[in-house]
PDB file of N, CA, C and O in Angstrom:
ATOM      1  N   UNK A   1      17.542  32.625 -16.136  1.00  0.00           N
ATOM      2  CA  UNK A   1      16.175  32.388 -15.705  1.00  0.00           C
ATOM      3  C   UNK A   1      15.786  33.488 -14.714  1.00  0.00           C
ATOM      4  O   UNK A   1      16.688  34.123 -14.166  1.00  0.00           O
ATOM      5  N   UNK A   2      14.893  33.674 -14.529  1.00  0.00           N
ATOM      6  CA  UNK A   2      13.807  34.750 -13.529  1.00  0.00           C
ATOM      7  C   UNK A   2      14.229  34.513 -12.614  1.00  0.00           C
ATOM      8  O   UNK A   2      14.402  33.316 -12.384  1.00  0.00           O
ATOM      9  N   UNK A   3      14.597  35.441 -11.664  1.00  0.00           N
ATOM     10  CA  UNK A   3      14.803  35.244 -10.053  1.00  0.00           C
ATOM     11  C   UNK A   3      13.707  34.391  -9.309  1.00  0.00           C
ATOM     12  O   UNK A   3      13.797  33.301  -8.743  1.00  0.00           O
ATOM     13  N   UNK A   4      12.667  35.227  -9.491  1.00  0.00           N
ATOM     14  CA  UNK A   4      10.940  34.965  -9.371  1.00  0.00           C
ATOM     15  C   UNK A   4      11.001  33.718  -9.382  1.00  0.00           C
ATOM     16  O   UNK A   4      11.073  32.939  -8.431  1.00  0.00           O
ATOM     17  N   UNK A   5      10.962  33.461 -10.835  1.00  0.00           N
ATOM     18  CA  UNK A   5      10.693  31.757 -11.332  1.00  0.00           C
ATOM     19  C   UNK A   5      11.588  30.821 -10.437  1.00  0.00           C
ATOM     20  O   UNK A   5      11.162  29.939  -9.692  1.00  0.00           O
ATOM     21  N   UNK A   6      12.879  31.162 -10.638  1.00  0.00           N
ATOM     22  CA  UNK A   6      13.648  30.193  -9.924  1.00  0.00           C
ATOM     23  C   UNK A   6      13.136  29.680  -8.481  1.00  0.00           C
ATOM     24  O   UNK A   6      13.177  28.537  -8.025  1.00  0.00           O
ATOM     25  N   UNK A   7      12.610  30.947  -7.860  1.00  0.00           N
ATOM     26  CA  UNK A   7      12.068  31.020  -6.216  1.00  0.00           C
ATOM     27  C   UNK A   7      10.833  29.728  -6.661  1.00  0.00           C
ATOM     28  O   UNK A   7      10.871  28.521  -6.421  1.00  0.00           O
ATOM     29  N   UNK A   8      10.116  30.289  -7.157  1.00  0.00           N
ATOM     30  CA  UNK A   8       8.938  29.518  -6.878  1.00  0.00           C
ATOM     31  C   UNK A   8       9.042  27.561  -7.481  1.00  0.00           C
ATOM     32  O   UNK A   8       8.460  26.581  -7.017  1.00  0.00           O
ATOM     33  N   UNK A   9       9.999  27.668  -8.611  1.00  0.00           N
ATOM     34  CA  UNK A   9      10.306  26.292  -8.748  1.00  0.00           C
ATOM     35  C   UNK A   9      11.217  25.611  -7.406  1.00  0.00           C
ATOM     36  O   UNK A   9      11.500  24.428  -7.217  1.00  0.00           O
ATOM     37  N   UNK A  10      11.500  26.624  -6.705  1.00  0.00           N
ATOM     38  CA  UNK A  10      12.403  25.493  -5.942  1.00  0.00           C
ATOM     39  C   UNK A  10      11.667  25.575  -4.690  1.00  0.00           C
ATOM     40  O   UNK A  10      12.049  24.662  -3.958  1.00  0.00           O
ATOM     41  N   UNK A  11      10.551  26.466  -4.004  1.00  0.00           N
ATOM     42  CA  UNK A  11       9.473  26.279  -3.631  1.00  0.00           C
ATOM     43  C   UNK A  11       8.541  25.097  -3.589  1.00  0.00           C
ATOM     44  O   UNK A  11       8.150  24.462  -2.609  1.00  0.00           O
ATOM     45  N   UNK A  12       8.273  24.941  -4.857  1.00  0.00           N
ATOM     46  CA  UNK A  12       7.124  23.614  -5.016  1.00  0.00           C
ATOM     47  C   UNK A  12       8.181  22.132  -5.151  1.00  0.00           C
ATOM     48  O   UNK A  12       7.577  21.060  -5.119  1.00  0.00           O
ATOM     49  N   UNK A  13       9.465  22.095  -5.273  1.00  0.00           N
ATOM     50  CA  UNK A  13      10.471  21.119  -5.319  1.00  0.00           C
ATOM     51  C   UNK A  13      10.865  20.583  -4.040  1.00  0.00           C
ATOM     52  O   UNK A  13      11.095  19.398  -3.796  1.00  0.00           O
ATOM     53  N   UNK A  14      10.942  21.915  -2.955  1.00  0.00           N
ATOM     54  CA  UNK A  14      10.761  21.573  -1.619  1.00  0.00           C
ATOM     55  C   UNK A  14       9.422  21.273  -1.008  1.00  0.00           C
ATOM     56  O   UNK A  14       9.421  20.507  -0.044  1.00  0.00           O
ATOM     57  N   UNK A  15       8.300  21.760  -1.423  1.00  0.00           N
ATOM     58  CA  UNK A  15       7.346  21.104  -0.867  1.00  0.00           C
ATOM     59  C   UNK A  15       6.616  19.480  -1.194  1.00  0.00           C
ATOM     60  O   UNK A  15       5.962  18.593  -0.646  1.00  0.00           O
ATOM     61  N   UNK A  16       7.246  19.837  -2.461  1.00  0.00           N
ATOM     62  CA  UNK A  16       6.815  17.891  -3.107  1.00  0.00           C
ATOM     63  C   UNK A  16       8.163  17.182  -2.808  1.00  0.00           C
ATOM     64  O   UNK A  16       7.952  16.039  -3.214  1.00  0.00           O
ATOM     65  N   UNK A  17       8.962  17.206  -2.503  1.00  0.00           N
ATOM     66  CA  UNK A  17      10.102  15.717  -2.221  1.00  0.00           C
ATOM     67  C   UNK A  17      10.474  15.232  -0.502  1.00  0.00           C
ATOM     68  O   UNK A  17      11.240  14.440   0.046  1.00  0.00           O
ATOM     69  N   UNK A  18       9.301  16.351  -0.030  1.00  0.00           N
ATOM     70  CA  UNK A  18       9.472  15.246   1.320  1.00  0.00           C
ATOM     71  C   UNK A  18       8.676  13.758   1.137  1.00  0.00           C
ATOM     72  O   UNK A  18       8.942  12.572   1.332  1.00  0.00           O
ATOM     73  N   UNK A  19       7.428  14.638   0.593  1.00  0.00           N
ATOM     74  CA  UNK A  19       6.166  13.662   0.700  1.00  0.00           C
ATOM     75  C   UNK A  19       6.481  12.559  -0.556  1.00  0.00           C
ATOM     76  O   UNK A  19       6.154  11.376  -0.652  1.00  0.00           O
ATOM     77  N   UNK A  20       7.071  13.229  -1.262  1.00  0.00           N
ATOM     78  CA  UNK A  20       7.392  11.736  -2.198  1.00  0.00           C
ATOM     79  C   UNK A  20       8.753  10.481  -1.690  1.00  0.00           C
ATOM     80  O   UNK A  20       8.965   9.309  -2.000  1.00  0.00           O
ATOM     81  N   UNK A  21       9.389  11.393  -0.856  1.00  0.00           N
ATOM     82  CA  UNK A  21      10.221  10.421  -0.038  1.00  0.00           C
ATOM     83  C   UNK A  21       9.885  10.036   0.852  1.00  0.00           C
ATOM     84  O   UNK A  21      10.866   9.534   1.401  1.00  0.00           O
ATOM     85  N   UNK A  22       9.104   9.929   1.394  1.00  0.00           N
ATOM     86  CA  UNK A  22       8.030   9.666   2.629  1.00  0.00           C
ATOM     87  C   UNK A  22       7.821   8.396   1.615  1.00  0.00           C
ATOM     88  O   UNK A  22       8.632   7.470   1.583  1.00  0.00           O
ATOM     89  N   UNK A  23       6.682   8.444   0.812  1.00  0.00           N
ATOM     90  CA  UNK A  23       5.951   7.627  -0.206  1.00  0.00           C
ATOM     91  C   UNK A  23       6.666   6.362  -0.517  1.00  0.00           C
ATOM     92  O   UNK A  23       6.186   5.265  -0.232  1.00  0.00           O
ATOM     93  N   UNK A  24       7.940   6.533  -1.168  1.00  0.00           N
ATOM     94  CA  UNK A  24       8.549   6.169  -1.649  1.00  0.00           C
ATOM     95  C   UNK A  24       9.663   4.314  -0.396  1.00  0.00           C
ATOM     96  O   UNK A  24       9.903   3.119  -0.570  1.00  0.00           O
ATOM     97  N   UNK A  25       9.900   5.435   0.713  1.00  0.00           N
ATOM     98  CA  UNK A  25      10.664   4.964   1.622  1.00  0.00           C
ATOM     99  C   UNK A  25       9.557   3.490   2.204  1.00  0.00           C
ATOM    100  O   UNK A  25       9.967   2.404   2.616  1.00  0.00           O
ATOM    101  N   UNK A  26       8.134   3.933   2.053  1.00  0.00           N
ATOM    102  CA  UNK A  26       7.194   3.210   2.519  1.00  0.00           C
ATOM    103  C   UNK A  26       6.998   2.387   1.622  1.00  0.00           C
ATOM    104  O   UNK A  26       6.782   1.224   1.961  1.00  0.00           O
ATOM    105  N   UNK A  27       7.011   2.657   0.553  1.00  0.00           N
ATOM    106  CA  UNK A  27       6.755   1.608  -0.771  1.00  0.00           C
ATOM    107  C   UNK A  27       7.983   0.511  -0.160  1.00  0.00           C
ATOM    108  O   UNK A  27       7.714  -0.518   0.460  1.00  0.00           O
ATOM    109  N   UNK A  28       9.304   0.963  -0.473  1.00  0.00           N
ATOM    110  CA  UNK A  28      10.517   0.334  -0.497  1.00  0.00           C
ATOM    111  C   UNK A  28       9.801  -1.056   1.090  1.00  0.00           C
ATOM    112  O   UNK A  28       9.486  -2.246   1.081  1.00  0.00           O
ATOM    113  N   UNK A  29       9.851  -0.025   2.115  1.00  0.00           N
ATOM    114  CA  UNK A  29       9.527  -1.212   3.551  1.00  0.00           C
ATOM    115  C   UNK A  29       8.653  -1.702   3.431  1.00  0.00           C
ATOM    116  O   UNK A  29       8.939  -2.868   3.701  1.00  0.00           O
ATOM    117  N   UNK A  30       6.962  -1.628   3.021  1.00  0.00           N
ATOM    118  CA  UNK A  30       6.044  -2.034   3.412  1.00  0.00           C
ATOM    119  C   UNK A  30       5.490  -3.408   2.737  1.00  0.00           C
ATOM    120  O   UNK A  30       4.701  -4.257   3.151  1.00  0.00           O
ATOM    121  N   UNK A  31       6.397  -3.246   1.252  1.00  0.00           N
ATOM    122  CA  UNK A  31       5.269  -3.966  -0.070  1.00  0.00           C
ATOM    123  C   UNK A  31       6.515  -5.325   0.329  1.00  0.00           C
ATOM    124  O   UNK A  31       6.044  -6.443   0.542  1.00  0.00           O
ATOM    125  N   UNK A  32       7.451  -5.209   0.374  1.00  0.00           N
ATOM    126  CA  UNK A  32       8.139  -6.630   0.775  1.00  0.00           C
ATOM    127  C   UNK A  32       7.336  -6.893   2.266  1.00  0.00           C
ATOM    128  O   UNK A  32       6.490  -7.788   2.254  1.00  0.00           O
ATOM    129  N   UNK A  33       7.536  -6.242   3.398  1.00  0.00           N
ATOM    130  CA  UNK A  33       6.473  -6.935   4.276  1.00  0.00           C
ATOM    131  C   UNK A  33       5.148  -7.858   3.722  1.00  0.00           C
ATOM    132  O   UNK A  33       4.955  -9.073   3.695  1.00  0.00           O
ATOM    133  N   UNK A  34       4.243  -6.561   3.248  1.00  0.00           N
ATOM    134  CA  UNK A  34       3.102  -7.381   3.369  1.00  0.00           C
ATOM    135  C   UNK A  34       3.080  -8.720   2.096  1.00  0.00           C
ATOM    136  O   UNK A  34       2.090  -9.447   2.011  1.00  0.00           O
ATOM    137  N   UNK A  35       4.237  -8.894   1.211  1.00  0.00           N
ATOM    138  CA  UNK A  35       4.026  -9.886   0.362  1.00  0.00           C
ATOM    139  C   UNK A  35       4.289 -10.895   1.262  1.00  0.00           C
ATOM    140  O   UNK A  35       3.608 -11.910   1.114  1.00  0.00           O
ATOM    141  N   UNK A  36       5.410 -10.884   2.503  1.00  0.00           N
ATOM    142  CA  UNK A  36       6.170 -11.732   3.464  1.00  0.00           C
ATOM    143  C   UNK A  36       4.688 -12.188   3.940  1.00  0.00           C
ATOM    144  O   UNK A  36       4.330 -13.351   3.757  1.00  0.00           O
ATOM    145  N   UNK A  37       3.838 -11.233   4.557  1.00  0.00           N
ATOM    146  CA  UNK A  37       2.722 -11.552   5.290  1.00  0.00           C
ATOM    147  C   UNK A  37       1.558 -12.033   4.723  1.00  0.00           C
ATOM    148  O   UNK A  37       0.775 -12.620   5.470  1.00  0.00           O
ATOM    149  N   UNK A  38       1.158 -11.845   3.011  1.00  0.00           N
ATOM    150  CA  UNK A  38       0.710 -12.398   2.451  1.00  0.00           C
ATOM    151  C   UNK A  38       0.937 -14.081   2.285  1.00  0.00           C
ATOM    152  O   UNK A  38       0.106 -14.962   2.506  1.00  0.00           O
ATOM    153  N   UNK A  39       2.015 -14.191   1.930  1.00  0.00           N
ATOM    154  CA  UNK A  39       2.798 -15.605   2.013  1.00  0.00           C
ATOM    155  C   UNK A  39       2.456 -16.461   3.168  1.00  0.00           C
ATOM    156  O   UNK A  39       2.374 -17.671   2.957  1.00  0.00           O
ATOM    157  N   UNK A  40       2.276 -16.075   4.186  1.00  0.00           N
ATOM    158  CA  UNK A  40       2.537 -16.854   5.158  1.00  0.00           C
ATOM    159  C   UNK A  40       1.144 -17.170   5.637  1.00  0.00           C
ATOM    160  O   UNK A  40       0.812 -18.254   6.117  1.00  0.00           O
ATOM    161  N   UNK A  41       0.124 -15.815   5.414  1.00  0.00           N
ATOM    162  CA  UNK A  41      -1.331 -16.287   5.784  1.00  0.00           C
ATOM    163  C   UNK A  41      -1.741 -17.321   4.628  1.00  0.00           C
ATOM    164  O   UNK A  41      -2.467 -18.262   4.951  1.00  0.00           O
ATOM    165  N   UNK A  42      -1.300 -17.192   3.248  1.00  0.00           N
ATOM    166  CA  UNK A  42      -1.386 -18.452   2.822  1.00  0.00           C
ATOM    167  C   UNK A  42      -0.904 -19.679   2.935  1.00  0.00           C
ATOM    168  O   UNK A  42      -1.482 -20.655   2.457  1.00  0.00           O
ATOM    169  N   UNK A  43       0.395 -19.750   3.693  1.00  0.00           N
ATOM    170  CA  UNK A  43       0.342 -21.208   4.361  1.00  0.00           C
ATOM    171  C   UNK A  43      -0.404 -21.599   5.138  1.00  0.00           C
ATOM    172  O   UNK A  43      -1.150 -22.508   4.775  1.00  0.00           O
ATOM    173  N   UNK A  44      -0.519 -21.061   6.575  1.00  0.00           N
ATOM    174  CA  UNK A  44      -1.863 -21.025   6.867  1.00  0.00           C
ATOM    175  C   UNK A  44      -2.885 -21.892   6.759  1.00  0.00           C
ATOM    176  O   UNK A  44      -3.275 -22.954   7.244  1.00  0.00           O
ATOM    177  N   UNK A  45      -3.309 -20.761   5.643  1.00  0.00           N
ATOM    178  CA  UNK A  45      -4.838 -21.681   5.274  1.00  0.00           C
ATOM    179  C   UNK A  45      -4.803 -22.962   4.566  1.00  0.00           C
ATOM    180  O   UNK A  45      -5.689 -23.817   4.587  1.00  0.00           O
ATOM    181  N   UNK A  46      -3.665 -23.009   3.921  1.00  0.00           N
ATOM    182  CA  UNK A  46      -2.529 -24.526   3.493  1.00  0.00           C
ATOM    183  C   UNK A  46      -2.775 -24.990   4.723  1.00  0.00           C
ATOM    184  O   UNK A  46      -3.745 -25.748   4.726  1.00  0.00           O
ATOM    185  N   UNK A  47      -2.403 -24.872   5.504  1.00  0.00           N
ATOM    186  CA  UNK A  47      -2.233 -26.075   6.625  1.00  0.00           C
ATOM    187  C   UNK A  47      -3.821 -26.161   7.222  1.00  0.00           C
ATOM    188  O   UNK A  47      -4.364 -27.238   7.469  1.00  0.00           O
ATOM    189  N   UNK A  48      -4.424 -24.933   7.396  1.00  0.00           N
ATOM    190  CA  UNK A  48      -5.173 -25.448   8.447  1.00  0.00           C
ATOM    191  C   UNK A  48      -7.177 -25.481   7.778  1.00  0.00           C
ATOM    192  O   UNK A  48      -8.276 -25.802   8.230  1.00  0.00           O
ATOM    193  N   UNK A  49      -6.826 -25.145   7.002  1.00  0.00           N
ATOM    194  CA  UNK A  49      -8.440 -25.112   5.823  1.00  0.00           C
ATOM    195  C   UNK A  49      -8.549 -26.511   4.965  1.00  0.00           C
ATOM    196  O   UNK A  49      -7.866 -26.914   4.023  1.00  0.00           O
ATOM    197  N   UNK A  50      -9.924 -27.233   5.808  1.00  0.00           N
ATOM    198  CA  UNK A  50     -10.192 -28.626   5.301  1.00  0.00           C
ATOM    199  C   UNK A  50     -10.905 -28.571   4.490  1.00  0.00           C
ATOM    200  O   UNK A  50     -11.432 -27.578   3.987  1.00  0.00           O
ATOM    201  N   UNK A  51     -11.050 -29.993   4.174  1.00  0.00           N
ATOM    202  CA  UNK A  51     -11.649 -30.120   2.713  1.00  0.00           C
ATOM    203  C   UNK A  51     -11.246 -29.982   1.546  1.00  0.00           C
ATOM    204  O   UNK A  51     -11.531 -30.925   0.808  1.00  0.00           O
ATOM    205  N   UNK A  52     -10.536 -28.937   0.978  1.00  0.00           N
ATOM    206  CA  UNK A  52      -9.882 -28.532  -0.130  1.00  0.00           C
ATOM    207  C   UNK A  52      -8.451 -29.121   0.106  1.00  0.00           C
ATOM    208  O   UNK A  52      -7.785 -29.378   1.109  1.00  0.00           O
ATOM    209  N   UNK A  53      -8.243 -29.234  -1.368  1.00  0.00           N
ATOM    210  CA  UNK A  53      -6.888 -29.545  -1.805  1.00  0.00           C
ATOM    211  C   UNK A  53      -5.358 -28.483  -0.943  1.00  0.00           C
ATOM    212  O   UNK A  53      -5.728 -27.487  -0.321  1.00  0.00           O
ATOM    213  N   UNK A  54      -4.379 -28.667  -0.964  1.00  0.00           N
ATOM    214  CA  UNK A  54      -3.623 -27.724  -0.411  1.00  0.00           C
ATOM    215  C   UNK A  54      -3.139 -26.794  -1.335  1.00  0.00           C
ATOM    216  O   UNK A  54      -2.660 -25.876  -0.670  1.00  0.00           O
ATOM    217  N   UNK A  55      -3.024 -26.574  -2.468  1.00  0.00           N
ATOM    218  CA  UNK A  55      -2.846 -25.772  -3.124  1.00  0.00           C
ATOM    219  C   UNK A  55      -4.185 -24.710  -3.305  1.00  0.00           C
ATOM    220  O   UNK A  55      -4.272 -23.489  -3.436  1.00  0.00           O
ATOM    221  N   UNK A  56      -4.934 -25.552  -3.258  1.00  0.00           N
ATOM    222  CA  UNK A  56      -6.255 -24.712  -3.477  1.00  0.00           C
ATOM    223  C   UNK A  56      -6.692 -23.456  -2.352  1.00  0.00           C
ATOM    224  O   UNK A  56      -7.294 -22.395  -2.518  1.00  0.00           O
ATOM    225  N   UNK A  57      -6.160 -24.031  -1.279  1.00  0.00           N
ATOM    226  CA  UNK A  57      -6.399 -22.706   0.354  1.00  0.00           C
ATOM    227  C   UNK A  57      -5.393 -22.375   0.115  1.00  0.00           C
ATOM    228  O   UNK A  57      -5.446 -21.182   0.417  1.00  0.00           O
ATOM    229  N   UNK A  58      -3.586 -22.727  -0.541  1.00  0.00           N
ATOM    230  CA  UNK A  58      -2.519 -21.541  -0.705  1.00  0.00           C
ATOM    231  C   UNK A  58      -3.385 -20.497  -1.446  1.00  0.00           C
ATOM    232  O   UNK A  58      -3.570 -19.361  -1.009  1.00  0.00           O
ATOM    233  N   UNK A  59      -4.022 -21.078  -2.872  1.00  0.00           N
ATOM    234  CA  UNK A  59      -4.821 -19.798  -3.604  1.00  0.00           C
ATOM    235  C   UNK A  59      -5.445 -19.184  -3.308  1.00  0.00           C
ATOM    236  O   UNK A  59      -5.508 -18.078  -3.845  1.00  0.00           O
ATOM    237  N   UNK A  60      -6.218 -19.512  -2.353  1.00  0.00           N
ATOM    238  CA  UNK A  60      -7.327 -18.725  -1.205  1.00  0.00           C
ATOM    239  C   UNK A  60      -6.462 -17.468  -0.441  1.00  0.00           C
ATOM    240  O   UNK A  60      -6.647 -16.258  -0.308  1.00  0.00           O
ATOM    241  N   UNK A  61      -5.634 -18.234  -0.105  1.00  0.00           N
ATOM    242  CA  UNK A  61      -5.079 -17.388   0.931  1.00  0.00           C
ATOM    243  C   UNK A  61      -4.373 -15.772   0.400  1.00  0.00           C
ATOM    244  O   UNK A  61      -4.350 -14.697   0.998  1.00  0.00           O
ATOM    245  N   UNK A  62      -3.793 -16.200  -1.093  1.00  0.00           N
ATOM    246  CA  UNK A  62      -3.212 -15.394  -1.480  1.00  0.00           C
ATOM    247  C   UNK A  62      -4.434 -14.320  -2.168  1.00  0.00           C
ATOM    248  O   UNK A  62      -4.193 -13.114  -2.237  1.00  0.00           O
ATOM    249  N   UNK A  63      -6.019 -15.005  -2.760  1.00  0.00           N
ATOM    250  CA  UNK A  63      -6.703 -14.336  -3.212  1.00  0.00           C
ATOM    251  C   UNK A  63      -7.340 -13.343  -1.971  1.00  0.00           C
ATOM    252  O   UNK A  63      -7.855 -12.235  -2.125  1.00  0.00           O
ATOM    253  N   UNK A  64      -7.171 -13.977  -0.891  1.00  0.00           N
ATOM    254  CA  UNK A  64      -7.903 -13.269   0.211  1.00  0.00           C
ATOM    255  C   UNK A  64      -7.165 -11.713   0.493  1.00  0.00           C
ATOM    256  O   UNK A  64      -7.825 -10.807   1.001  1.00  0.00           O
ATOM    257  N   UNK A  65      -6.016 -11.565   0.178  1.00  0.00           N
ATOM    258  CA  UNK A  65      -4.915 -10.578   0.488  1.00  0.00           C
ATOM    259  C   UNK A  65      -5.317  -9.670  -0.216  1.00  0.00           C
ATOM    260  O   UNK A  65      -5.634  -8.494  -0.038  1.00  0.00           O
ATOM    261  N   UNK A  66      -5.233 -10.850  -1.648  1.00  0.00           N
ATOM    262  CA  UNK A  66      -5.127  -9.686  -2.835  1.00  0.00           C
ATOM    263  C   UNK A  66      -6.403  -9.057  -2.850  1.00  0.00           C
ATOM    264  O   UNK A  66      -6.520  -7.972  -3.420  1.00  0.00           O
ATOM    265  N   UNK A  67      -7.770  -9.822  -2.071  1.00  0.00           N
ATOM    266  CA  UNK A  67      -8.366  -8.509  -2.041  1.00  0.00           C
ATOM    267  C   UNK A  67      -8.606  -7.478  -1.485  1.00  0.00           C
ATOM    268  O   UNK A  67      -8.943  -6.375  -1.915  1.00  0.00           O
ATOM    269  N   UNK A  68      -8.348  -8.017  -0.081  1.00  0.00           N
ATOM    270  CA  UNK A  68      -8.393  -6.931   1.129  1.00  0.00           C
ATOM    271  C   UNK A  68      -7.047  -5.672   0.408  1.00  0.00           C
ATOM    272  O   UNK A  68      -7.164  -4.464   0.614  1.00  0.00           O
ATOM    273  N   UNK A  69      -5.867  -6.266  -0.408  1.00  0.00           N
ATOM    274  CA  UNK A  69      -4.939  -5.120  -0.561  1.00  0.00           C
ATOM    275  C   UNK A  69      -5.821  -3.936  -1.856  1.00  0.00           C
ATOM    276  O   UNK A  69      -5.487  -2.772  -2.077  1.00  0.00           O
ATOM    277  N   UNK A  70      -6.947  -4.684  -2.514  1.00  0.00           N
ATOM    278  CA  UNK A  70      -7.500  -4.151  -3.727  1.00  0.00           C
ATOM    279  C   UNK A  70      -8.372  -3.048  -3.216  1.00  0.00           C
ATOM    280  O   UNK A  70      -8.330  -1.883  -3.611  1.00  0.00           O
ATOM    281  N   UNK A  71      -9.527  -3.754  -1.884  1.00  0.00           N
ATOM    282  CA  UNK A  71     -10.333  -2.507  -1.608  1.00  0.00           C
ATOM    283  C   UNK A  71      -9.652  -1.474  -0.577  1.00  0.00           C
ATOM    284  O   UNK A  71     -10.226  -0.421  -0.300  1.00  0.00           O
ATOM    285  N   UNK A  72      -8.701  -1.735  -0.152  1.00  0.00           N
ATOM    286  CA  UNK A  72      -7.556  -0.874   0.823  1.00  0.00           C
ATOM    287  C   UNK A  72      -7.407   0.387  -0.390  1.00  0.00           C
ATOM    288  O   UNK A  72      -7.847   1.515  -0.168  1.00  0.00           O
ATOM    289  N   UNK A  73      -6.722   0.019  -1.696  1.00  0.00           N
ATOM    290  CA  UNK A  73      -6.269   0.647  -1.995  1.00  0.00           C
ATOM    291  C   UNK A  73      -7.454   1.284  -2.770  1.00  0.00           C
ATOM    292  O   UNK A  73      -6.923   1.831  -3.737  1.00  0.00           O
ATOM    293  N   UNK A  74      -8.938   1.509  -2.834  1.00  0.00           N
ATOM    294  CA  UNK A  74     -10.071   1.856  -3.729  1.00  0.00           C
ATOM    295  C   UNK A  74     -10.091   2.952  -2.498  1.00  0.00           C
ATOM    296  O   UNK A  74      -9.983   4.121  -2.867  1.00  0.00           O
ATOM    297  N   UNK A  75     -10.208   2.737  -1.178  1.00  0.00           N
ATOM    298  CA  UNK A  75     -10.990   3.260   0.068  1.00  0.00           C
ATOM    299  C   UNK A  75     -10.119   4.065   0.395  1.00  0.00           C
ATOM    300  O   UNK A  75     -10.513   4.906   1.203  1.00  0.00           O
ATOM    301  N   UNK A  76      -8.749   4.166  -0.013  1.00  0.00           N
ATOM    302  CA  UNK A  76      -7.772   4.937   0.666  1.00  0.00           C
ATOM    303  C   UNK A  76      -7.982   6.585   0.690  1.00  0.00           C
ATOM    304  O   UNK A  76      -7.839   7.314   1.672  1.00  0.00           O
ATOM    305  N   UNK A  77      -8.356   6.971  -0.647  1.00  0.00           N
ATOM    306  CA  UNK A  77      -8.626   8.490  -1.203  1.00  0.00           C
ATOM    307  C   UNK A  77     -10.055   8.574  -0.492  1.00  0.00           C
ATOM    308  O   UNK A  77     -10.361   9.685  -0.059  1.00  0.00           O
ATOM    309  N   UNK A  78     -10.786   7.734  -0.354  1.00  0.00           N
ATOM    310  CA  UNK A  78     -12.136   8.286   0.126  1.00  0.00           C
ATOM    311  C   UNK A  78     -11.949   8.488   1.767  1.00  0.00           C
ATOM    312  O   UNK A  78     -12.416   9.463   2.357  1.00  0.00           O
ATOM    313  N   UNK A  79     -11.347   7.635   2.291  1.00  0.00           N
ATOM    314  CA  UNK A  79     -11.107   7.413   3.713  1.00  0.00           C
ATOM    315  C   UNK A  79      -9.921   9.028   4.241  1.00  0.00           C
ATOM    316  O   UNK A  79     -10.043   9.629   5.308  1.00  0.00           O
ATOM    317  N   UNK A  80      -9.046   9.316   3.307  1.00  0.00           N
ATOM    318  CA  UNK A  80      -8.568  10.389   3.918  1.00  0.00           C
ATOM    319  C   UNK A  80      -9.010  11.640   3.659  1.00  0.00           C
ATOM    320  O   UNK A  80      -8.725  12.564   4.422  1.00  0.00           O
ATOM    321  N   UNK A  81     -10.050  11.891   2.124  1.00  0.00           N
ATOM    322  CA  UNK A  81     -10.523  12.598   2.493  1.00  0.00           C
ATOM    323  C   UNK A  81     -11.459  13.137   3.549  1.00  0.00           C
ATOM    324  O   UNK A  81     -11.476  14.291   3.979  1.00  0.00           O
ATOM    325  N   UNK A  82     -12.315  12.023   3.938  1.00  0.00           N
ATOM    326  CA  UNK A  82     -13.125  12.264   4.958  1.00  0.00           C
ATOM    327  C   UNK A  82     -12.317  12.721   6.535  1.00  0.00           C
ATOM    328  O   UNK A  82     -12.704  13.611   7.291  1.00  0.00           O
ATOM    329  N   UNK A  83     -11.245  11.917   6.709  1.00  0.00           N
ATOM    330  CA  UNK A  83     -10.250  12.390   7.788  1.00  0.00           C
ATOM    331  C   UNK A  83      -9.964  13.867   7.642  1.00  0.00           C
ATOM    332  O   UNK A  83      -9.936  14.645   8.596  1.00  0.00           O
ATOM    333  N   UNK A  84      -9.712  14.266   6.125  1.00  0.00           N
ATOM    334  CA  UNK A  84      -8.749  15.309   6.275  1.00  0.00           C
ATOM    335  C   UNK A  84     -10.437  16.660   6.677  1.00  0.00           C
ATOM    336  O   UNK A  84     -10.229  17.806   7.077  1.00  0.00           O
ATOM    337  N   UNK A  85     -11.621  16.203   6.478  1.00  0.00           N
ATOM    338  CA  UNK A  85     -12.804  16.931   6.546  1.00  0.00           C
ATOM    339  C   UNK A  85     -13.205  17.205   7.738  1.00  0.00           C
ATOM    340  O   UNK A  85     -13.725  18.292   7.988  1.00  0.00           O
ATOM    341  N   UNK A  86     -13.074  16.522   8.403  1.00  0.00           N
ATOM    342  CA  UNK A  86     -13.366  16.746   9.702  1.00  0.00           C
ATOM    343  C   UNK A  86     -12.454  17.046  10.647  1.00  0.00           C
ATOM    344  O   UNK A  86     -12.762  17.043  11.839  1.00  0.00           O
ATOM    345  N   UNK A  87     -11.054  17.382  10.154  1.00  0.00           N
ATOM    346  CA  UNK A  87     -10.065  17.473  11.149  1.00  0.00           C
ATOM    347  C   UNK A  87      -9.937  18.965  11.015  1.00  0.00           C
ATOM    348  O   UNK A  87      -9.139  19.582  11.721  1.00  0.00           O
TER     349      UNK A  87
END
């Protein structure tokens, strides 16, 4: 193989596997957290949201996550680009 080539593949190999181990390491810690923390704000609203059935505020609780985790993850690319614009 190309001297050249070799340089520049192991160039872009070092510049992409921090950030994907970065990525990655966060996936591994974060997504068991927030399911832990998902879980629990739906007991929660199990215990403490009247009127409704108790299964019905567990579903709440868990739909409430799942959406705040849905527009988190829509807003994320728009939100850092704007960070990365003004910085």
């Amino acid at each position: 193989m190309n001297q050249k080539l070799k340089e520049k593949i192991l160039e872009s190999v070092s510049a992409v596997l921090p950030i994907t181990g970065i990525v990655l390491l966060l996936s591994i810690l974060l997504v068991p957290v927030e399911l832990v923390i998902a879980f629990l704000e739906a007991g929660l609203y199990r215990k403490w949201l009247k009127g409704r059935s108790k299964g019905r505020a567990f579903a709440y609780g868990l739909a409430a996550n799942a959406a705040s985790a849905l527009l988190g993850w829509f807003l994320a690319v728009p939100v850092w680009q704007w960070i990365v614009s003004i910085s």
